[in-house]
C-alpha positions as CSV (number, residue, x, y, z in Angstrom):
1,X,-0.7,15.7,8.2
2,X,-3.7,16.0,5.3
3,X,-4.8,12.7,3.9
4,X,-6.3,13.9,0.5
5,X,-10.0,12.4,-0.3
6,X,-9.3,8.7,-1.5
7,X,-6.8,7.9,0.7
8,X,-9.3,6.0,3.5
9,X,-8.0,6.1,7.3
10,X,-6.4,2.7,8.9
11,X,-6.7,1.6,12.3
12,X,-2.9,1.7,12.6
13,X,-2.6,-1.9,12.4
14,X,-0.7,-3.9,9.4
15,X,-3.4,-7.2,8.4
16,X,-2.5,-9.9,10.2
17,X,-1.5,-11.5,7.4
18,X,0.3,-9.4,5.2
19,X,2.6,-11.7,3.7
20,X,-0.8,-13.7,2.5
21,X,-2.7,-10.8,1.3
22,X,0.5,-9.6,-0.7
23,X,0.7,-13.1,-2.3
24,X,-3.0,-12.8,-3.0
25,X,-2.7,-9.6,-5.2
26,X,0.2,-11.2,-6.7
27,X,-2.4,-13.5,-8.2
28,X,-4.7,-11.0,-8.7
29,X,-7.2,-11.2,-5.8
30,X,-9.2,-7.5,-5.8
31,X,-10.4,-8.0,-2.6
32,X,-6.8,-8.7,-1.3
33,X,-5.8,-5.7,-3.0
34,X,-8.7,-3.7,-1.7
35,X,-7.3,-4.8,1.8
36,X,-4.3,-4.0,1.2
37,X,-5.4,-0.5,0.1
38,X,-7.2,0.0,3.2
39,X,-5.2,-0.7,5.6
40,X,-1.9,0.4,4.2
41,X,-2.6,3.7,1.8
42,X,-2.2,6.6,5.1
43,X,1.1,4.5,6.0
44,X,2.4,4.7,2.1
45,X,1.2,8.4,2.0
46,X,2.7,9.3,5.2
47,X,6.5,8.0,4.0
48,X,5.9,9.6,0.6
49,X,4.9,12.7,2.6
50,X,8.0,12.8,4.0
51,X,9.9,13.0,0.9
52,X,7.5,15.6,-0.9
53,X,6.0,18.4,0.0
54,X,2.9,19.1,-2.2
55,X,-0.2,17.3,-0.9
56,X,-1.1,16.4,-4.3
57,X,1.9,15.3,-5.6
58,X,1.8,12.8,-2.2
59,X,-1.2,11.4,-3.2
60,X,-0.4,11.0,-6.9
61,X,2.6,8.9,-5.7
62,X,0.9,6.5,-3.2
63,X,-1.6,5.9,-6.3
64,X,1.4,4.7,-8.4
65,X,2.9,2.9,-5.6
66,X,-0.4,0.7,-5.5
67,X,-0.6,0.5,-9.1
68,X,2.9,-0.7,-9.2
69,X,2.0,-3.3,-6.5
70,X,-1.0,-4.7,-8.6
71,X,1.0,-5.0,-11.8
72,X,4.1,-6.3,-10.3
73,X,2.8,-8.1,-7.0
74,X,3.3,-11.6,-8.3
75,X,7.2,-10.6,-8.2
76,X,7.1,-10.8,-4.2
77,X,8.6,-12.9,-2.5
78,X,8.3,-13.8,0.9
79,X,11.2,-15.6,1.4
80,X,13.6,-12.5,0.9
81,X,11.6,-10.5,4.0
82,X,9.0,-9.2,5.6
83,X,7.1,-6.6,3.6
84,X,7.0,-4.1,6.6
85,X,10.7,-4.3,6.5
């Protein structure tokens, strides 16, 4: 698999906390977001990269997957699961 420029390699490992740093960008904490970013953005590129076949198009996706997680993170809820699940 290609990760395009901008999409930064993780270590493999979720944050510790992810239900915390989710919550955080729900209230609209950039470095929580940049976190969130960093270590999840190869593991959101590699499911969209599954589905799609154009490098481009993969990387265009996991941007608006991110965006769609700033906008509309203070609709999470940890109560209803995990967000790895």
């Amino acid at each position: 698999m290609t990760v395009p420029r901008g999409v930064p390699l993780d270590t493999g490992r979720v944050p510790p906390d992810l239900v915390a740093v989710l919550v955080a960008v729900g209230s609209k904490d950039p470095k929580a977001f940049q976190l969130l970013y960093e270590q999840c953005a190869r593991r959101v590129y590699g499911v969209v990269r599954k589905t799609l076949q154009n490098p481009e198009s993969c990387a265009e996706v996991t941007q608006e997957v991110f965006l769609m997680v700033w906008e509309q993170g203070d609709r999470y809820r940890p109560e209803l699961g995990h967000p790895v699940s």
